[in-house]
C-alpha positions in Angstrom: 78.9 57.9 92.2 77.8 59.7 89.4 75.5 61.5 91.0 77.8 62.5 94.2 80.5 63.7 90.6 77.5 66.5 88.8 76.6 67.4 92.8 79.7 68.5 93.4 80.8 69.9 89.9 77.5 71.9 90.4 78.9 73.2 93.9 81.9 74.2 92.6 80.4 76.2 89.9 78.5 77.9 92.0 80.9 79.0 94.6 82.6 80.4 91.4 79.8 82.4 90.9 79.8 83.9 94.4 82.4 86.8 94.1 80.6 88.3 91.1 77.1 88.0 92.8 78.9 89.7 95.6 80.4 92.5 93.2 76.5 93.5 92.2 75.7 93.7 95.7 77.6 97.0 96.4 75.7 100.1 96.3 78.3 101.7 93.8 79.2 99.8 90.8 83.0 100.3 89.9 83.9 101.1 86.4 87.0 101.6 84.7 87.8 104.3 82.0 90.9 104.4 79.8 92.5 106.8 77.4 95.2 106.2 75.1 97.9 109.1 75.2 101.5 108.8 73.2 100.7 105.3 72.2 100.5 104.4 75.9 97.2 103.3 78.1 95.7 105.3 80.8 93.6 103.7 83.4 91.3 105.1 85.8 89.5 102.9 88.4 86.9 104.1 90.8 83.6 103.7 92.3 80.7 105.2 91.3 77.8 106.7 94.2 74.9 108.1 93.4 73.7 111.4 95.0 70.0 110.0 96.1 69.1 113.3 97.4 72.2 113.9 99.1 74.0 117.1 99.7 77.1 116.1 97.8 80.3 118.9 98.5 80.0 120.3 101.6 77.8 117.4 102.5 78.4 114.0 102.3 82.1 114.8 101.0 83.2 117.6 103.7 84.6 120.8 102.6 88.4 120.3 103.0 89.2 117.2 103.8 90.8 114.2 101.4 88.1 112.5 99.7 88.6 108.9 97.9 87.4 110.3 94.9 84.2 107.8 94.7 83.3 104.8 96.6 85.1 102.2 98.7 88.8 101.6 97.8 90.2 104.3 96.7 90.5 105.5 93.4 93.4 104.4 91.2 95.1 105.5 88.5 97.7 103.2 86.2 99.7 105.0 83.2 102.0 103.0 81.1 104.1 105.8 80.5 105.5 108.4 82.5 103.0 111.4 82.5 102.4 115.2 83.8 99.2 115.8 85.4 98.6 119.4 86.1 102.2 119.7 86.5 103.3 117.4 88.7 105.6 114.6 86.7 104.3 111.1 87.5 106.3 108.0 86.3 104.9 104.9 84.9 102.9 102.8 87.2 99.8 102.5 89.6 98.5 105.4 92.1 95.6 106.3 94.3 93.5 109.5 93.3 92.3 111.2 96.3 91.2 114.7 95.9 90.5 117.8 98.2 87.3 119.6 96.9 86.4 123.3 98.7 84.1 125.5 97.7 86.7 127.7 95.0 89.0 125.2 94.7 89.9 121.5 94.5 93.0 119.8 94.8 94.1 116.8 93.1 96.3 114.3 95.1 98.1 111.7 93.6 99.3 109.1 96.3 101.6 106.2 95.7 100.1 103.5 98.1 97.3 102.7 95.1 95.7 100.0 97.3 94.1 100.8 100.1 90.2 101.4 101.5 89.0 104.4 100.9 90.8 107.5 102.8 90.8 106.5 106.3 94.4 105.2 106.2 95.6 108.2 104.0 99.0 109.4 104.7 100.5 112.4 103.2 103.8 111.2 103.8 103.2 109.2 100.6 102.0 111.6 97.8 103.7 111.8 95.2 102.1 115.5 94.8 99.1 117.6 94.4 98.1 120.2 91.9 95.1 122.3 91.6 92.4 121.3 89.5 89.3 123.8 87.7 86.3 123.7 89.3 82.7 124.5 87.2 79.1 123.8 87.8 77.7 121.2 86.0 75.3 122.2 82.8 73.0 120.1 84.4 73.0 117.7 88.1 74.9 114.8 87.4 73.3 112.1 89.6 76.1 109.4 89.4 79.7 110.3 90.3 81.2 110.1 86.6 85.0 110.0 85.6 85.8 110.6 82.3 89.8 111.5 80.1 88.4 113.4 77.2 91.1 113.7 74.6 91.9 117.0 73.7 94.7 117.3 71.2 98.2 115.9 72.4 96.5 116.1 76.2 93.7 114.3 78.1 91.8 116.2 80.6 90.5 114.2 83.7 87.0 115.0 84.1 85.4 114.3 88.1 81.7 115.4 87.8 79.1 114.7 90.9 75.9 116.7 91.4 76.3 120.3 90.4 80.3 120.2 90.3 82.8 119.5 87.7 86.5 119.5 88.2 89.0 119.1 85.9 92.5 118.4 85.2 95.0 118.2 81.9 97.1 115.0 81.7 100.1 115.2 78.6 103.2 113.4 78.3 106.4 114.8 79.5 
């Protein structure tokens, strides 16, 4: 009896082990990245690809079509306050980040269905907005699709840099 007890304690364990295993499977690891702004927290979730010899814009992410902004589900974005990003006034809560890159331009698109696979079910009927967002070249290729909120005074500025591309975006409190 013993025996048939640790055998299935060990079972147990394991299949408790299986949904992380299956998380470093994927071929983009996720990552989060937070920023504090007014006291409140800022959270960015997305998937990270790598380039792997790819051409990137214009490429593998088409010139003017809605982009998940990384890898599998889309990208989402939670504030604990209510914020202004580029613009565009966006209350407290949870949001998917899609964006529209072209070659002079890129548009940030900030869609209130957060949860959902990539963009293949976008609908426009549910974005809260868009606003334009700088485009750069990179000082140097960035291999794995980065996100980044760099703090910059009473603002954060949301940082998307892939390849030889870097867009950007201020985010400040209302």
């Amino acid at each position: 009896m013993k025996a048939i007890a640790v055998a299935a304690a060990s079972i147990a364990a394991l299949s408790l082990a299986v949904p992380a295993h299956a998380e470093d499977k994927r071929a983009s690891p996720h990552a989060d990245v937070t920023a504090v702004l007014g006291g409140k927290k800022i959270t960015v979730s997305y998937g990270r690809p790598y380039v792997k010899g790819r051409a990137i814009f214009g490429g593998l992410v088409p010139w003017g079509q809605v982009w998940r902004t990384g890898a599998d589900e889309a990208t989402t974005f939670t504030t604990e306050a209510d914020v202004v990003i580029g613009g565009l006034k966006v209350p407290k809560g949870e949001y998917a980040l899609f964006t529209i890159p072209t070659e002079k331009q890129w548009t940030l698109v900030v869609n209130k269905t957060a949860k959902q696979w990539g963009a293949f079910k976008y609908d426009a009927a549910q974005d809260l907005g868009r606003v334009p967002m700088t485009v750069a070249g990179a000082p140097k290729s960035v291999e794995q699709f980065t996100i980044e909120m760099v703090p910059a005074g009473k603002q954060v500025t949301l940082k998307l840099s892939w390849d030889k591309t870097v867009a950007s975006v201020a985010i400040a409190q209302p």
